[in-house]
C-alpha positions in Angstrom: -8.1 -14.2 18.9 -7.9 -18.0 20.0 -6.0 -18.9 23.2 -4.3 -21.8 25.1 -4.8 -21.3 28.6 -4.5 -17.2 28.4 -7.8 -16.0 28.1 -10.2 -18.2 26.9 -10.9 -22.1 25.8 -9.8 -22.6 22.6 -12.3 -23.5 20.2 -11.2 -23.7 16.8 -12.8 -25.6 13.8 -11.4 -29.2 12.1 -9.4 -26.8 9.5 -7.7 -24.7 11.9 -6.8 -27.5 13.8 -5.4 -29.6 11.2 -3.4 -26.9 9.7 -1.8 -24.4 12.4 1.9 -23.2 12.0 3.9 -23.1 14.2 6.0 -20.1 15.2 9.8 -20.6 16.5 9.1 -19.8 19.8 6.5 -23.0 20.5 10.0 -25.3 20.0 12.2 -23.5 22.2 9.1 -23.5 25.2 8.4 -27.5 24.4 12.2 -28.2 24.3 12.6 -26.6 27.6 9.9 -27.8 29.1 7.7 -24.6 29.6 4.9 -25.1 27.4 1.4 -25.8 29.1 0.0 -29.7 28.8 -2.5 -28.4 26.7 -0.3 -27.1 24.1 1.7 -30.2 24.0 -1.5 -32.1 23.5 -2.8 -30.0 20.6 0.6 -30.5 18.8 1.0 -33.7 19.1 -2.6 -35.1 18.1 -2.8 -32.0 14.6 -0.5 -31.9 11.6 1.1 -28.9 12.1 3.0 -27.1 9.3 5.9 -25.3 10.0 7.0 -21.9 8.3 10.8 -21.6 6.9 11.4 -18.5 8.8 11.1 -20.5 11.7 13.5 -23.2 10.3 15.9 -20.0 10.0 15.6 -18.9 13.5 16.1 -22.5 15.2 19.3 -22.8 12.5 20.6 -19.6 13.5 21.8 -20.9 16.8 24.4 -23.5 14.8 26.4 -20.7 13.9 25.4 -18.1 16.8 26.5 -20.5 19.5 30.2 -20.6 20.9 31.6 -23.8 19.9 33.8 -23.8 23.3 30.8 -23.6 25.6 30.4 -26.7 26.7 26.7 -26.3 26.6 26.9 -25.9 22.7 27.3 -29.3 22.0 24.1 -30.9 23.8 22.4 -27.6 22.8 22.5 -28.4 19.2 22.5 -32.4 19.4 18.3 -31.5 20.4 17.8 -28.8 17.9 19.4 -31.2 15.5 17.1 -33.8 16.7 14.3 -31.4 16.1 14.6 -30.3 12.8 15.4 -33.6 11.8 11.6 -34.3 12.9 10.0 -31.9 11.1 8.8 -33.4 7.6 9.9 -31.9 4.6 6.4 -31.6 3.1 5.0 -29.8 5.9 7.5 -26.7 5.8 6.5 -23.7 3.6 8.1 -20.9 2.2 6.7 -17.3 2.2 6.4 -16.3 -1.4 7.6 -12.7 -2.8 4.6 -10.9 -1.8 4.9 -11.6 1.3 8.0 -10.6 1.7 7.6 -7.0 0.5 4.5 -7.4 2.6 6.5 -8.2 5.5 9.1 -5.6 5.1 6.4 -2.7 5.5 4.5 -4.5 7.9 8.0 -5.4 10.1 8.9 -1.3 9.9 5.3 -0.3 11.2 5.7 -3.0 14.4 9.3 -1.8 14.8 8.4 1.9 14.9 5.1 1.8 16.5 6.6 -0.7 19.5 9.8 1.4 20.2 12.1 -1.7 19.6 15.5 -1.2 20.4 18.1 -0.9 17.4 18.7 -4.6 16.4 15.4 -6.2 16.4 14.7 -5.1 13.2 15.3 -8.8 12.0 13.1 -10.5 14.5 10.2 -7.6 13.6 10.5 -9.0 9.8 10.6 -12.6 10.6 7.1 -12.2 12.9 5.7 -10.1 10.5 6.6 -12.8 7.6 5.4 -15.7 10.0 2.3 -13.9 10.7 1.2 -12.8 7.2 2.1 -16.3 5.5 -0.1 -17.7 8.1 -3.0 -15.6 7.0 -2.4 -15.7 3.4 -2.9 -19.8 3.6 -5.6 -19.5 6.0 -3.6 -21.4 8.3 -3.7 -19.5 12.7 0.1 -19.0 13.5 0.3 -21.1 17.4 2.9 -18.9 19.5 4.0 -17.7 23.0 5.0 -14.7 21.5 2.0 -13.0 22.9 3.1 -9.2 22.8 4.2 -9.6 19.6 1.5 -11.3 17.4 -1.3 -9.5 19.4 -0.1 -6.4 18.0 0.5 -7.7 14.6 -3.0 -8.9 14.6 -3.9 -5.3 15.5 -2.4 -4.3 12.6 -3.8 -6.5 10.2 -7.1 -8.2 12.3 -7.7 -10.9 9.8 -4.6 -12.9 10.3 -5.7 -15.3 12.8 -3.3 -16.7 15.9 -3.7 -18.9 18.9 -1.5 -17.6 22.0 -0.2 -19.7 24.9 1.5 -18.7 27.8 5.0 -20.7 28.7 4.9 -22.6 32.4 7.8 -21.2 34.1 
């Protein structure tokens, strides 16, 4: 396991460097300014792809938001902003292996954590991140430490770099 100012220097090699995906959580720490300096440095000097499922989880808020909140509207003016920036050629799918993949994978982590009824979703959509991260060979870069530590338990050749958010 890699780290950003958890546990030990990161050290990866030119590949993992230029190709590292990003998980949902890494936009929602930089966009609220509580990811570490060293984070935003690696990001913004490596291509960094960016999986679909994590497209999915920073739409979702467009329609899970209340449109009367005045918050809403400045809310999703950034995450607009955001996705816009993301290029096109750099997200990625999980293909249909991965997806049945997931589905087991997401039960075991559901089960063996003691989730509460209703993160079923977010179990699959870590699971898929993780898993289409390790079938391209690309580490998945997340604050999501509890998480994707376990999933690499499970499966300890998927390969992640873990940051703590600056609160």
């Amino acid at each position: 396991m890699q780290s950003i100012g958890l546990i030990k220097p990161i050290e990866p090699t030119w590949r993992e460097l230029v190709h590292c995906d990003r998980e949902a959580v890494v936009y929602i720490d930089a966009l609220q300014g509580r990811s570490p300096l060293a984070l935003d440095r690696l990001i913004s000097l490596r291509i960094c792809n960016h999986s679909a499922v994590c497209l999915s989880e920073l739409t979702h808020m467009f329609g899970r938001l209340r449109p009367l909140d005045p918050r809403t509207s400045s809310a999703l003016k950034v995450m607009r902003n955001t996705i816009r920036d993301i290029p096109a050629h750099r997200i990625v799918a999980p293909d249909t292996e991965t997806w049945g993949t997931a589905g087991v994978l997401a039960g075991i982590l559901f089960r063996l954590g003691s989730y509460a009824a209703g993160a079923e979703r977010k179990c699959l959509n870590d699971a898929l991140v993780f898993l289409q991260g390790r079938n391209l060979g690309w580490p998945i870069l997340t604050g999501n430490i509890a998480d994707f530590d376990f999933l690499n338990q499970l499966v300890p050749d998927g390969r992640i770099m873990l940051y703590r958010s600056v609160e």
